[in-house]
C-alpha positions as CSV (number, residue, x, y, z in Angstrom):
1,X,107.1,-100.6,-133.5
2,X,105.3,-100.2,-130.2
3,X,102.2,-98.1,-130.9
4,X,99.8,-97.7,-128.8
5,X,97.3,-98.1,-131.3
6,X,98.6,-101.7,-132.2
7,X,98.2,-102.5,-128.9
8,X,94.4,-101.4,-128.5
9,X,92.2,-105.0,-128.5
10,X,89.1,-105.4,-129.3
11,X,88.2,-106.0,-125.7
12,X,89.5,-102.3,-125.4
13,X,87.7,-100.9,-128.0
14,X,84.3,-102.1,-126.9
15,X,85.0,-100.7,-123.4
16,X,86.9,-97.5,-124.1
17,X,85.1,-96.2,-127.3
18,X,82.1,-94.5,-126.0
19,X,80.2,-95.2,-128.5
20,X,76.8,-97.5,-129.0
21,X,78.4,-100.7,-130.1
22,X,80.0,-101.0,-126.7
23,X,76.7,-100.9,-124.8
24,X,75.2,-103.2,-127.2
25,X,77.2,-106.0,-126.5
26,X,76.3,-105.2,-122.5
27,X,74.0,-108.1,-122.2
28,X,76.7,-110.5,-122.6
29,X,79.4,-109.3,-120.8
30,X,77.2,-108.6,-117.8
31,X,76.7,-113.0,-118.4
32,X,80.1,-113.2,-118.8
33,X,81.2,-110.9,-116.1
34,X,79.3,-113.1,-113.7
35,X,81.7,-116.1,-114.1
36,X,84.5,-113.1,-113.9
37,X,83.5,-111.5,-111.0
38,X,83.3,-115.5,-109.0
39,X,86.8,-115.7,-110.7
40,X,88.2,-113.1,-108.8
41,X,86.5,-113.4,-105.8
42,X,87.9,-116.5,-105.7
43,X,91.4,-115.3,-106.1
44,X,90.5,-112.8,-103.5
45,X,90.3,-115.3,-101.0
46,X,92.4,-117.8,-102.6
47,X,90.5,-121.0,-102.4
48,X,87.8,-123.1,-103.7
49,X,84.6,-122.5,-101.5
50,X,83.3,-124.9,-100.1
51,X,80.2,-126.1,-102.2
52,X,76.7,-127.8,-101.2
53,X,76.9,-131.6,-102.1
54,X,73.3,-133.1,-104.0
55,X,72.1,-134.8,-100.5
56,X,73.6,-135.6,-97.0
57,X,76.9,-137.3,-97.2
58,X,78.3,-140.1,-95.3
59,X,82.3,-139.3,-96.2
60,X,83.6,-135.7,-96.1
61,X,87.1,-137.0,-97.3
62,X,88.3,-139.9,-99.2
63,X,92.0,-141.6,-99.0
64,X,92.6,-143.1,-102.4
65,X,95.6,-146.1,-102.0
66,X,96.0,-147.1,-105.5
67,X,98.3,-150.1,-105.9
68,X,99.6,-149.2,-109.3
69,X,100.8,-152.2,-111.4
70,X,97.6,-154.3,-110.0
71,X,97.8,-157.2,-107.4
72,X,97.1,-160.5,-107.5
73,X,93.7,-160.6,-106.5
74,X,94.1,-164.8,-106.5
75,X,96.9,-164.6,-104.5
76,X,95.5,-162.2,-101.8
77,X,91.8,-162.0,-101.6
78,X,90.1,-164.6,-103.4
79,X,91.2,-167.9,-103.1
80,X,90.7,-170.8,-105.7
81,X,91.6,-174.5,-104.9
82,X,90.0,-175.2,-108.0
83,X,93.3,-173.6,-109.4
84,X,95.6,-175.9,-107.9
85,X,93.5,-178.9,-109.6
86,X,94.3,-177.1,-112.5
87,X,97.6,-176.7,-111.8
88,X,100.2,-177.2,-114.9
89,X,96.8,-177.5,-117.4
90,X,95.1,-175.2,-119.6
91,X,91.7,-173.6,-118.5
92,X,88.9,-174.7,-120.5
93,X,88.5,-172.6,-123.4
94,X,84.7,-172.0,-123.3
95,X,85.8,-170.5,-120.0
96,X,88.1,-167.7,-121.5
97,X,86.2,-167.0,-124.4
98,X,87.9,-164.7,-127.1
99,X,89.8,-162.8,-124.3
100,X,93.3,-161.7,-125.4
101,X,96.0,-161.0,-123.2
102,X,99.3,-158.5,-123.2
103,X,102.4,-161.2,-122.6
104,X,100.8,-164.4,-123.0
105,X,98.6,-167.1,-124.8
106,X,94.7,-168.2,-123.7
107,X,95.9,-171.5,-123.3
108,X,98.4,-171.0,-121.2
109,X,98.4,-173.1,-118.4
110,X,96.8,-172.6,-114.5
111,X,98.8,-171.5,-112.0
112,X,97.5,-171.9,-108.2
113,X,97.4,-170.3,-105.3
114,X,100.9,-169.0,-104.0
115,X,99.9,-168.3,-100.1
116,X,97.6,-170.0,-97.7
117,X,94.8,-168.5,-96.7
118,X,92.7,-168.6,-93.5
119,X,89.5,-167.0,-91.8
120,X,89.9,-163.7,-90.0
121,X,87.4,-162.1,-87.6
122,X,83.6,-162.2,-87.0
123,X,82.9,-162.1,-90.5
124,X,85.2,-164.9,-91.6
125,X,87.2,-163.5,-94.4
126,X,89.7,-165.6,-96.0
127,X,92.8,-163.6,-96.6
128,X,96.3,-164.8,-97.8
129,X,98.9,-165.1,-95.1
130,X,100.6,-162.4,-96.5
131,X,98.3,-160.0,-95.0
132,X,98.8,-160.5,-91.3
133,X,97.7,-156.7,-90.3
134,X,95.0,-156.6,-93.0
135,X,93.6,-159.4,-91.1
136,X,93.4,-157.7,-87.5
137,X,90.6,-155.4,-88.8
138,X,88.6,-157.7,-91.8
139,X,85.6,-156.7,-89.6
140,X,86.0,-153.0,-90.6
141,X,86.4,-153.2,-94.3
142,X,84.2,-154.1,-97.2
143,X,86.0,-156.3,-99.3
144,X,84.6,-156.8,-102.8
145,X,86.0,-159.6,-105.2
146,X,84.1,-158.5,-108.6
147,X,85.4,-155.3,-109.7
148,X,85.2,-155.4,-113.2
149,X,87.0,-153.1,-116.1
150,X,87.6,-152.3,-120.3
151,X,90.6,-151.9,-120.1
152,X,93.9,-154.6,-119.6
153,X,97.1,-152.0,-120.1
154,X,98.5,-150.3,-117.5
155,X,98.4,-146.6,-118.0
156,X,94.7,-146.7,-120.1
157,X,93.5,-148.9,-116.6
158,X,94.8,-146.5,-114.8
159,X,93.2,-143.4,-116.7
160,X,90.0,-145.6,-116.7
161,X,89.7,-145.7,-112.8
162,X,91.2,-142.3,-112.0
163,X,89.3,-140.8,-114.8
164,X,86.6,-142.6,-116.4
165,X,88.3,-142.8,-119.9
166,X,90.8,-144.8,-121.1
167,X,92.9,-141.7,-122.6
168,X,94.1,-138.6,-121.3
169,X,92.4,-135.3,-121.3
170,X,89.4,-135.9,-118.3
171,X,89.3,-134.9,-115.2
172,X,90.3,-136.9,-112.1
173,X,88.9,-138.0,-109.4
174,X,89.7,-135.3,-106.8
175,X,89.1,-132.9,-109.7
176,X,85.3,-133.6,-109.9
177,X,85.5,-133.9,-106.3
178,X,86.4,-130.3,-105.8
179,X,84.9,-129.1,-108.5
180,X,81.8,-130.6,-106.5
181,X,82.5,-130.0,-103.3
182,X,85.1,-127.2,-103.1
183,X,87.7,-126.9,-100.4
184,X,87.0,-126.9,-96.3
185,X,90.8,-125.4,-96.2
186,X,93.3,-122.8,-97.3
187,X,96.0,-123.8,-95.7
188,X,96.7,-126.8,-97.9
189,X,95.2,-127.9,-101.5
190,X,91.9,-130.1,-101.6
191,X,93.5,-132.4,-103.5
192,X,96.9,-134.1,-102.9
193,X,98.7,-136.4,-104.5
194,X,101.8,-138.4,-103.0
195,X,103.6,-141.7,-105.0
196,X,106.2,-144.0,-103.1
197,X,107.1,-146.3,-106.0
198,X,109.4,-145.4,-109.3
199,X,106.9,-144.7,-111.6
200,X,103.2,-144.2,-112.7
201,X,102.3,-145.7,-116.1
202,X,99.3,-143.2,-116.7
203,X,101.6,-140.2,-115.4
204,X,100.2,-137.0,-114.1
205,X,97.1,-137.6,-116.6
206,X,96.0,-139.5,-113.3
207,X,95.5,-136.3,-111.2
208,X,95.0,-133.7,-114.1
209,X,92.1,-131.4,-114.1
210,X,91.2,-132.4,-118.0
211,X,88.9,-129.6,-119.2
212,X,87.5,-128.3,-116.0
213,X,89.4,-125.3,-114.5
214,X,93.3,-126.0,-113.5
215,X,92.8,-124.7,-109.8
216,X,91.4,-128.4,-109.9
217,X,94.2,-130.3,-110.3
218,X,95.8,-132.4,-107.8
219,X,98.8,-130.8,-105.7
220,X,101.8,-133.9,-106.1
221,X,103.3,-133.5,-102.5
222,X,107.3,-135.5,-102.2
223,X,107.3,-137.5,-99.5
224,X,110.5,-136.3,-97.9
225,X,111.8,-132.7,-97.4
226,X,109.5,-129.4,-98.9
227,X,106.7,-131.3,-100.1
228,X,106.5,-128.9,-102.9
229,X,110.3,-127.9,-104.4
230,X,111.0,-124.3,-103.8
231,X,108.2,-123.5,-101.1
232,X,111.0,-122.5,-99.0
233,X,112.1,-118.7,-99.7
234,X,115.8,-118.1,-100.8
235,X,118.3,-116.5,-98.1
236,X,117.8,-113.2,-97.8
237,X,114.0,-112.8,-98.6
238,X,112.2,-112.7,-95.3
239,X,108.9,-112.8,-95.0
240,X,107.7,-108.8,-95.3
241,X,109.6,-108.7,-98.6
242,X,108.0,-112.2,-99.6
243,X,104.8,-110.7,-98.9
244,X,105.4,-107.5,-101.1
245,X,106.5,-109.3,-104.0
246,X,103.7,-111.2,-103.5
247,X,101.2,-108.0,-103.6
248,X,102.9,-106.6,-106.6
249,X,102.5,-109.8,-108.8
250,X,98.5,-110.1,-107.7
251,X,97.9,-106.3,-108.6
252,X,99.4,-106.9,-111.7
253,X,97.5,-110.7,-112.6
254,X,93.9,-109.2,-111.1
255,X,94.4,-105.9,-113.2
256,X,95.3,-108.5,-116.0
257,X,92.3,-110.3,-114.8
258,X,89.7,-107.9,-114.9
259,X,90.7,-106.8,-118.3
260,X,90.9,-110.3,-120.1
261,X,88.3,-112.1,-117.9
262,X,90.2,-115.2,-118.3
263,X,89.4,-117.6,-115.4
264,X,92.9,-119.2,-115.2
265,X,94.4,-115.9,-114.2
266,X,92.8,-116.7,-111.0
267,X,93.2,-119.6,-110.9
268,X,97.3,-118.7,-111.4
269,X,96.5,-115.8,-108.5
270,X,95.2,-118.7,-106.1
271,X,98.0,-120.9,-107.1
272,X,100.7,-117.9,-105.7
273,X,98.7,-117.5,-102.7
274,X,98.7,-121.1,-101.6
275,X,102.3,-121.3,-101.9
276,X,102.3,-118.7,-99.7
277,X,100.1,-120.5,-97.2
278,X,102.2,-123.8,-98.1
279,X,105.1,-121.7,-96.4
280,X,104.2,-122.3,-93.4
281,X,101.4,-125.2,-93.4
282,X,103.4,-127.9,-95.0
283,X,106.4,-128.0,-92.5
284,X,103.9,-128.1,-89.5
285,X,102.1,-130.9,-91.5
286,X,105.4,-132.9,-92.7
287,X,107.1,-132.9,-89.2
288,X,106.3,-136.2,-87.7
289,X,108.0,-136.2,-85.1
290,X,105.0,-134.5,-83.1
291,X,103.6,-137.6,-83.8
292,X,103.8,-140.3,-80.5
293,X,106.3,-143.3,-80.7
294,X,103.2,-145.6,-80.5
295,X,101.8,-144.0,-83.5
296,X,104.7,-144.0,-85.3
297,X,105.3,-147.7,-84.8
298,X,101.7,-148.4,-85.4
299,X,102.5,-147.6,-89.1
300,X,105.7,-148.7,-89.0
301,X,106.8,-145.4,-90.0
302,X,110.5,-143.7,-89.3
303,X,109.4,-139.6,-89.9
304,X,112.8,-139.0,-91.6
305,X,112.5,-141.5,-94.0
306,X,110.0,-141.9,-97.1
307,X,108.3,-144.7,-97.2
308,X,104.3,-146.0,-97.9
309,X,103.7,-145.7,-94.7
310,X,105.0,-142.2,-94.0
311,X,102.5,-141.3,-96.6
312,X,99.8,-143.2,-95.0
313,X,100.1,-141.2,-91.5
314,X,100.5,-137.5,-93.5
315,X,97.5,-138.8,-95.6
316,X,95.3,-138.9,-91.9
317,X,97.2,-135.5,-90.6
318,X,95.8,-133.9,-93.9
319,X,92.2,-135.3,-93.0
320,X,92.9,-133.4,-90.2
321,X,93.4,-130.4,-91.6
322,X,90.7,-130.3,-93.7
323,X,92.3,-131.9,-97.1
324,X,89.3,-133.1,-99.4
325,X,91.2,-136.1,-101.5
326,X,94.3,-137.8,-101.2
327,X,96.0,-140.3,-103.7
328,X,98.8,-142.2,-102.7
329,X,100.1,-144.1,-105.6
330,X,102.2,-147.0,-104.4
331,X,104.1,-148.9,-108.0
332,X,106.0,-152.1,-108.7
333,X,103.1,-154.3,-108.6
334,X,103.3,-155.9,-112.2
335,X,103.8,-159.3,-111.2
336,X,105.4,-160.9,-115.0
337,X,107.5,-162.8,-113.3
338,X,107.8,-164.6,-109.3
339,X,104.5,-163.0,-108.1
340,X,105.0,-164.8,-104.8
341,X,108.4,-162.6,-104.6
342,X,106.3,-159.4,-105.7
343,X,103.6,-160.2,-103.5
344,X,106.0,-160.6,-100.7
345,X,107.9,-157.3,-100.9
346,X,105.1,-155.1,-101.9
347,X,103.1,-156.6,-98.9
348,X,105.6,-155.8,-96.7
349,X,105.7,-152.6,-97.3
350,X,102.0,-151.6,-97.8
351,X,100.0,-154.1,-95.5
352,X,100.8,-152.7,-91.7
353,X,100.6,-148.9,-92.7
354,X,97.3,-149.9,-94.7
355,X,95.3,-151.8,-91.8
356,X,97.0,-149.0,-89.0
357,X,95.5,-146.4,-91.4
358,X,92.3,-147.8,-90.7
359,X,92.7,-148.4,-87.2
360,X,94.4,-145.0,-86.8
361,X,90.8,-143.1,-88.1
362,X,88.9,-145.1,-86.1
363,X,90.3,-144.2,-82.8
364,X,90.2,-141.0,-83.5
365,X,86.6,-140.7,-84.4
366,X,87.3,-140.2,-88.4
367,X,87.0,-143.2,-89.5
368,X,82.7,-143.1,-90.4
369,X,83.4,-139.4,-92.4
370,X,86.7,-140.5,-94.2
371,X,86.2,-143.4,-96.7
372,X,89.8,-145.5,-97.3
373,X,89.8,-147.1,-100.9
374,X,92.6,-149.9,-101.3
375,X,92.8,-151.4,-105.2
376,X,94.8,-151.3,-108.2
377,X,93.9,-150.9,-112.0
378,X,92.9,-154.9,-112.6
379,X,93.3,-157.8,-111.7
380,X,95.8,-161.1,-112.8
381,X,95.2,-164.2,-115.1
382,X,94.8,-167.2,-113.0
383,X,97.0,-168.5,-115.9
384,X,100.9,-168.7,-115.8
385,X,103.6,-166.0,-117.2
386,X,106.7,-168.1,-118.5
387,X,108.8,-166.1,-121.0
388,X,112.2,-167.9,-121.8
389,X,112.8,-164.5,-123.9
390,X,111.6,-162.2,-121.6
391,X,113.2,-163.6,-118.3
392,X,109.8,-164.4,-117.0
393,X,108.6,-167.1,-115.0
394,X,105.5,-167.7,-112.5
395,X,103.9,-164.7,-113.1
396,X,100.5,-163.9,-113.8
397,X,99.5,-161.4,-116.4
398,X,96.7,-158.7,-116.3
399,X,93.4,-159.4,-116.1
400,X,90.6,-157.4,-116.7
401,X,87.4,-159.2,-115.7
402,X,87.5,-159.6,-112.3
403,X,89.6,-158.3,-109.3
404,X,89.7,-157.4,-106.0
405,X,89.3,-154.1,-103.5
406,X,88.6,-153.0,-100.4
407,X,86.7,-149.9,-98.9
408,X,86.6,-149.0,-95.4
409,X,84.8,-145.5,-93.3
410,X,82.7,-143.4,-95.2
411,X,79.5,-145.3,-95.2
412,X,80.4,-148.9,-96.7
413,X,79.6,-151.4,-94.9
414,X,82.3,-153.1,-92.2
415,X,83.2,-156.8,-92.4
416,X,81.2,-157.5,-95.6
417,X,82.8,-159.7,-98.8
418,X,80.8,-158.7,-101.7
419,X,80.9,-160.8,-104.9
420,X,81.9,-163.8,-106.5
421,X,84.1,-165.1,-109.5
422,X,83.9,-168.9,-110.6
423,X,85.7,-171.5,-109.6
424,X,88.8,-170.4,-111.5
425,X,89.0,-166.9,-110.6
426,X,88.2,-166.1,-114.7
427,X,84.8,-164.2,-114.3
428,X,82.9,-162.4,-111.9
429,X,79.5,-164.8,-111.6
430,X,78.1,-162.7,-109.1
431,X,77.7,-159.0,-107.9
432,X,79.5,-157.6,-110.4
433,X,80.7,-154.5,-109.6
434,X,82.1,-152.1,-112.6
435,X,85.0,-149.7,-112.4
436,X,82.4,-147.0,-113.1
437,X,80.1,-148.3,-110.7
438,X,82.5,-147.7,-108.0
439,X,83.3,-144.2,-109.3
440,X,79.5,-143.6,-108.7
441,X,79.2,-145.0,-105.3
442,X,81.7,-142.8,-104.0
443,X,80.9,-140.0,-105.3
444,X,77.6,-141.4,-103.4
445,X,79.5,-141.4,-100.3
446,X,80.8,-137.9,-101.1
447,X,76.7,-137.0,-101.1
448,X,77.4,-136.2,-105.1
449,X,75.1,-137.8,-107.7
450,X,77.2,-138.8,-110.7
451,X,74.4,-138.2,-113.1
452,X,74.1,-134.4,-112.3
453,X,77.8,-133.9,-111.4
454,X,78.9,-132.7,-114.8
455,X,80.5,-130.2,-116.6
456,X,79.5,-128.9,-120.1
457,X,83.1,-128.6,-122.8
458,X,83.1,-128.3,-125.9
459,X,78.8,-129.0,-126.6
460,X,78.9,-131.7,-124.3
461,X,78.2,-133.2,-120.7
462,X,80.7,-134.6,-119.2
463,X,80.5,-136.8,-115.7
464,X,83.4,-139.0,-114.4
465,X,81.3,-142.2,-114.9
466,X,81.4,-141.1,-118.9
467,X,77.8,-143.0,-120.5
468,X,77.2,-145.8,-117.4
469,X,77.6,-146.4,-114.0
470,X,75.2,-147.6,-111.0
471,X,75.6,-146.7,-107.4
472,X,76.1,-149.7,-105.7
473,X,73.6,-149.6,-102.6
474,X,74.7,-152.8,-102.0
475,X,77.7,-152.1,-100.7
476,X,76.4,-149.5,-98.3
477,X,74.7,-149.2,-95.0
């Protein structure tokens, strides 16, 4: 039965009845129609506005390339002789403590470095052969070697530094970012997301919005075709009757809007009209091939093919365009087993498009307001991975208590190695540098204070760096 009397909400009732209990409950929907009436002005105008950061900041973008799976930091970035004396013995317990591990025991036995390593540059970084292009601009990045985290699984590490919890359910990253900040575009989203591997372990919980309004969640582009599936229109819809269609369905989702005041109504009208936009911004941004041959080869990148480094040079043509964060997630580096052969393959494909990255801002005069952030989840054990049962052999397992990154633009400062672990690689015995930490110094960079950059659910404050967290000034210039 469809009467119109069942139909009649409360919501109507106080609005429609005329009578004095509607105007006494005016007081709180003039507070609520506040947060309504930004709701649909953003829908209006479909985008986030751009917002006033807490002080003047050094990066108006960041480029996020997260090495999921976590690299060999010992094998890479910080080298440890004192590993090959160790070679084929266990390390010292009162070194390891009560540390546990995921695949194998504390007294399992040292495994060395699997590369040489040499000096690079005016600074004198040692870097792992491995990383021939890395090494061409060492005097542009900050390299710190004692990043520390809680956790040692893959998807809760990789909640942890997206998120600042170990779980899902918080916000990301870009998500406090534009929630912060807002968008400097509406042609694209403020947040994009792009992966080049088979598989993140902490899934689409890595770029969710959590609690704070959806319009904040990161846009995953593909990185070959539509970047979005369906953005193209069907044949036979042009683009007057795409428009119409369009029209009708806002009418109907702001009439909606304005009688349930629910902000995710606009946040679903802003999500239609950036499709719309996406229409005819994305193919202009995917098309590579307005991009010179010397470009092009400078990432190593063929524009009809997907690849890291195709990522990489649509990650500096969204910069361009105004894009706020970009993630690109690049898997397959859980070294169990041969993580000389991992190393080697994943290097391959990651290290030229990385360093060309960098070299690519610079040129162009980006490089000092776009901050490049180059890590992975944790770190590996400086012990040995041999697994008869498993089909492992010389691999390293994860480790949490120390492990490498690098940061370059935005602020940080250029050919600087921060840090120190002991003579073993175990623990950082100097400059330690925690996941949350780093969360806090680029929100820094982003000229947003992590201690007032929060967001009230459910009776509580909420900031990406959780309870803790430091800017570390010593990083920057």
């Amino acid at each position: 039965m469809n009467s119109p009397l069942l139909q009649t909400t409360r919501r109507h009732f106080f609005q429609d009845c005329g009578v004095g209990v509607g105007k006494m409950a005016l007081a709180s929907l003039m507070a609520q129609g506040a947060m309504s009436s930004s709701a649909r002005a953003d829908s209006d105008s479909a985008v986030l506005v751009p917002q006033p950061s807490h002080f003047a900041p050094k990066a108006k973008a960041v480029i996020h390339l997260f090495m999921a799976g976590a690299p060999s930091q010992l094998d890479l970035f910080d080298y440890k002789p004192k590993l090959v004396e160790y070679q084929g013995r266990s390390i010292p317990p009162e070194i390891i403590g009560g540390q546990r591990y995921a695949f194998i025991r504390s007294d399992a036995a040292a495994l060395g470095p699997q590369f040489p390593f040499a000096k690079h540059g005016q600074c004198g970084t040692e870097l792992a052969e491995v990383l021939p292009h890395l090494a061409k601009i060492v005097d542009d990045i900050c390299l710190v070697r004692s990043i520390k985290t809680d956790q040692f699984n893959h998807a809760p590490a990789q909640l942890f530094f997206n998120t600042g919890f170990g779980q899902p359910g918080r916000p990301s990253f870009g998500s406090w970012v534009t929630y912060g900040l807002g968008a400097e575009t509406n042609e694209l989203p403020a947040f994009v997301v792009m992966s080049t591997g088979a598989g993140i372990s902490g899934g689409a919980a890595n770029w969710s919005s959590g609690f704070l309004p959806t319009t904040h969640t990161g846009v995953r582009f593909r990185n070959q075709g539509d970047p979005i599936l369906n953005v193209s229109s069907p044949p036979g819809v042009d683009a007057t009757l795409q428009r119409d269609s369009l029209d009708l369905v806002g009418a109907l989702n702001r009439r909606h809007l304005d009688t349930q005041g629910d902000p995710e109504i606009a946040t679903r009208i802003a999500a239609y009209e950036m499709a719309y936009r996406l229409q005819t911004s994305a193919p202009e941004l995917m098309d590579l091939k307005s991009e010179t041959k010397e470009t092009l080869d400078l990432y190593g990148a063929d524009p009809d093919k997907p690849s890291f480094a195709r990522a990489c040079l649509l990650a500096r043509r969204m910069v361009e365009r105004g894009v706020r964060f970009i993630n690109i997630y690049n898997e397959g580096w859980d070294a169990h087993s041969d993580v000389k052969g991992n190393l080697t393959r994943n290097c391959g494909a990651t290290d030229q498009a990385s360093a060309a990255l960098v070299m690519d801002l610079k040129r162009r005069g980006l490089l000092d307001e776009t901050l490049v952030v180059w890590g992975g989840e944790f770190g590996r054990t400086p012990m040995i991975e041999n697994n008869v049962a498993l089909g492992r052999s010389l691999g390293r397992d994860h480790h949490p208590q120390a492990y490498t990154m690098w940061f370059a633009g935005g602020g940080f400062k250029a050919g600087y190695a921060h840090g120190q672990t002991d003579e073993l690689g175990f623990n950082v015995v100097d400059g330690l540098v925690h996941v949350h930490d780093v969360q806090a110094t680029i929100l820094h960079a982003l000229g947003l204070d992590h201690l007032r950059l929060t967001f009230t659910y459910q009776g509580r404050q909420y900031r990406l760096t959780d309870i803790h967290g430091r800017v570390a000034t010593e990083l920057l210039t």
